[in-house]
C-alpha positions in Angstrom: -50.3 21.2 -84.3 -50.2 24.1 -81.9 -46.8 25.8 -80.4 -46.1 27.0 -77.4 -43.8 30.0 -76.2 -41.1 28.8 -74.1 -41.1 31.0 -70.6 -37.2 31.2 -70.1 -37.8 33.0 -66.7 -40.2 30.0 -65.3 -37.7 26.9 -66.9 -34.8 29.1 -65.2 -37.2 29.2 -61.6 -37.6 25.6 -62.0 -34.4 24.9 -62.5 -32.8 26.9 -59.4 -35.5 25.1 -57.4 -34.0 21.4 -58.2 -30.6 22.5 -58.3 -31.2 23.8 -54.7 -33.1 20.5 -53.6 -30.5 18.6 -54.6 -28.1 20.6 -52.9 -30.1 20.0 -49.6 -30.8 16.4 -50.2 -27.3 16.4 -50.6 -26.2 18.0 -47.7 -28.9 15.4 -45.4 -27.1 12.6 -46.7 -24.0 13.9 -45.7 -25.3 14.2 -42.2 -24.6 18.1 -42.4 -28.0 18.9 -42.3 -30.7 17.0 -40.3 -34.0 16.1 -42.2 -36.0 18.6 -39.9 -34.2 21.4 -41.6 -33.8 20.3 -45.2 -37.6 19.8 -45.4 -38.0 23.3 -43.5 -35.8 24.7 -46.1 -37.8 23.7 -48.9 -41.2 24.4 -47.4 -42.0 20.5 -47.2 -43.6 17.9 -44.6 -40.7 15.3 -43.3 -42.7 12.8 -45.2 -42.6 14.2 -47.8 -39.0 15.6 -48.2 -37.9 11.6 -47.1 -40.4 10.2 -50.2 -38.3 13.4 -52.4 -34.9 12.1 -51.4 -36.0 8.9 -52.0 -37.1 9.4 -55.1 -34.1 11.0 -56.4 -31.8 8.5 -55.2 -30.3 9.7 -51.9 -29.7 8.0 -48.7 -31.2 9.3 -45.9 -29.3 8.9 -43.0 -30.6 7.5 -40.1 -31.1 9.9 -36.3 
């Protein structure tokens, strides 16, 4: 059995990253945002940032 050291400044990175997704994903719902800027915000393709909201169980609005 082999242990691993726990990188408290990489699980915190990671963290901040989702919290902020959601907080986008949030906001495209909302219609506060429009999906050409929440995917520009986090550095993804519209494709992809629909497939993301998707994913984690947000509406995305429609134009």
């Amino acid at each position: 059995m082999t242990l691993t050291e726990f990188d408290e400044k990489k699980y915190e990175q990671v963290v901040r990253s989702d919290e902020r997704a959601f907080l986008v994903f949030e906001l495209v719902q909302d219609g506060d945002l429009t999906i050409d800027k929440g995917a520009k915000k986090l550095g993804m393709s519209v494709s992809d940032f629909k497939q993301a909201m998707k994913d984690n169980r947000f509406n995305i609005p429609e134009k």
